[in-house]
C-alpha positions in Angstrom: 97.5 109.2 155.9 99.8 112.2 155.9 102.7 112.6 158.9 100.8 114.7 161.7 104.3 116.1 162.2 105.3 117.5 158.6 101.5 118.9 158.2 99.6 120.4 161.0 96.2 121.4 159.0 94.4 119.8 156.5 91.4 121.8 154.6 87.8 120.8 155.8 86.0 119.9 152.8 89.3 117.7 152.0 89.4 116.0 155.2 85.9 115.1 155.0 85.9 114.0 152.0 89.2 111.8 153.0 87.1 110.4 156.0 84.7 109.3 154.4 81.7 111.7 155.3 81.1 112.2 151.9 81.3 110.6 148.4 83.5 113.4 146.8 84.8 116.5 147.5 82.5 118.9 145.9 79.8 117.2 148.4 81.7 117.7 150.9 82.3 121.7 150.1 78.5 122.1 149.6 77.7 120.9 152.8 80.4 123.4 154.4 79.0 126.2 152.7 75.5 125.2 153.3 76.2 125.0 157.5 75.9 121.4 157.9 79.6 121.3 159.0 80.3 123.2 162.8 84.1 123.2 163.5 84.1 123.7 167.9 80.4 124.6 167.5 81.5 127.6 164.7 80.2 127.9 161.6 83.3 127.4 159.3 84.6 127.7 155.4 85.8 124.6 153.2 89.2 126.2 153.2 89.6 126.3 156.8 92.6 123.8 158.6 91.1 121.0 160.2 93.6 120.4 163.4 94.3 117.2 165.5 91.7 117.3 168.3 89.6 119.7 167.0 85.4 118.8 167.7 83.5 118.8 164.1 79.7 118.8 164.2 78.5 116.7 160.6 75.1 116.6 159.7 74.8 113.9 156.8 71.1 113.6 156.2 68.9 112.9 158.8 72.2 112.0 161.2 74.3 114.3 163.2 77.8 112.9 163.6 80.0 114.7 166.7 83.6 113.6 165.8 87.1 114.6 167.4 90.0 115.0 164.5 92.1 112.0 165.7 94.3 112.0 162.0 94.7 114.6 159.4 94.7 112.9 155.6 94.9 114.6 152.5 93.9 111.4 150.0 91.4 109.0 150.2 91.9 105.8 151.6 90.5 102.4 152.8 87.5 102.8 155.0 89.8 101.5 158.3 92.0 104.3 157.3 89.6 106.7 157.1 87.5 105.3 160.6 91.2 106.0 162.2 90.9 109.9 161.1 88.6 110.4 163.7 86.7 108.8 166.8 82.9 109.5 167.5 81.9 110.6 170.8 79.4 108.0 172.8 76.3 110.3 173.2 76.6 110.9 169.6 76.8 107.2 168.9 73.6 106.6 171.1 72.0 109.4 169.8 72.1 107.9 166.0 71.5 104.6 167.2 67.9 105.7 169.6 67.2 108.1 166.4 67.7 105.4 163.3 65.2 102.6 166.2 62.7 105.4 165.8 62.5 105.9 162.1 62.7 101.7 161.8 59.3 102.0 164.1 57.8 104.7 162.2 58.4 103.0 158.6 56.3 99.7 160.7 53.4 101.5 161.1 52.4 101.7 157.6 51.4 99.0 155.5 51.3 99.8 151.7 48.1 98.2 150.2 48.9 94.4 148.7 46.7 95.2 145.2 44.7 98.0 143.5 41.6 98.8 144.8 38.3 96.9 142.8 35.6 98.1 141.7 33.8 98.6 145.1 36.7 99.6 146.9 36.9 102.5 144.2 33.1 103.3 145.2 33.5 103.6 148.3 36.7 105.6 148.3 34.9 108.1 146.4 31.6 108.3 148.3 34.4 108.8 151.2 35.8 111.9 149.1 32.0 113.2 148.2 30.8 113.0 151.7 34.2 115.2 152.8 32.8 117.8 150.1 29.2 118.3 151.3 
């Protein structure tokens, strides 16, 4: 973690990249480029300086992540180090917590088949698929 007091911006695909948001760096300047980073609700460039206190917006696949800067690191570190660059707000918590019980509901409803059809579930699955066509 680098002294807040000799370095007062950090660049924002680096400091994600340090925090952990993403795998490597190049990820993490594609998804600044491609919008899924918002610094204070602005659309911003990789090279921009990431500040102490400053709100990011992360999208991350299906999760949105609304951090305040808490730390500014240039390196990557241990994951506690990295969880200490920033602190997530509580509706953005409960937000990804209501959002991942819904996709764990939605992957219950379906139940793949246990075999291959046989032979007369393959009949009737196509007599299904003639009487859609007539």
């Amino acid at each position: 973690m680098t002294d807040a007091a000799s370095v007062t911006a950090v660049r924002l695909d680096l400091w994600l990249w340090a925090a952990r948001f993403f795998r490597t760096r190049s990820l993490a300047k594609q998804a600044v480029e491609t919008g899924k980073v918002d610094v204070a609700g602005q659309r911003a460039k990789a090279s921009r300086g990431v500040r102490v206190g400053e709100m990011l917006q992360i999208t991350r696949g299906e999760e949105t992540f609304e951090v305040q800067v808490r730390g500014l690191s240039d390196v990557r570190g241990p994951a506690p180090v990295a969880q200490a660059l920033y602190e997530e707000t509580g509706a953005s918590r409960a937000r990804r917590e209501q959002q991942r019980l819904q996709r764990a509901a939605a992957r219950d409803g379906y139940r793949p088949p246990e075999h291959k059809p046989d032979k007369r579930a393959r009949r009737l699955i196509q007599a299904l698929g003639d009487f859609d066509a007539s």
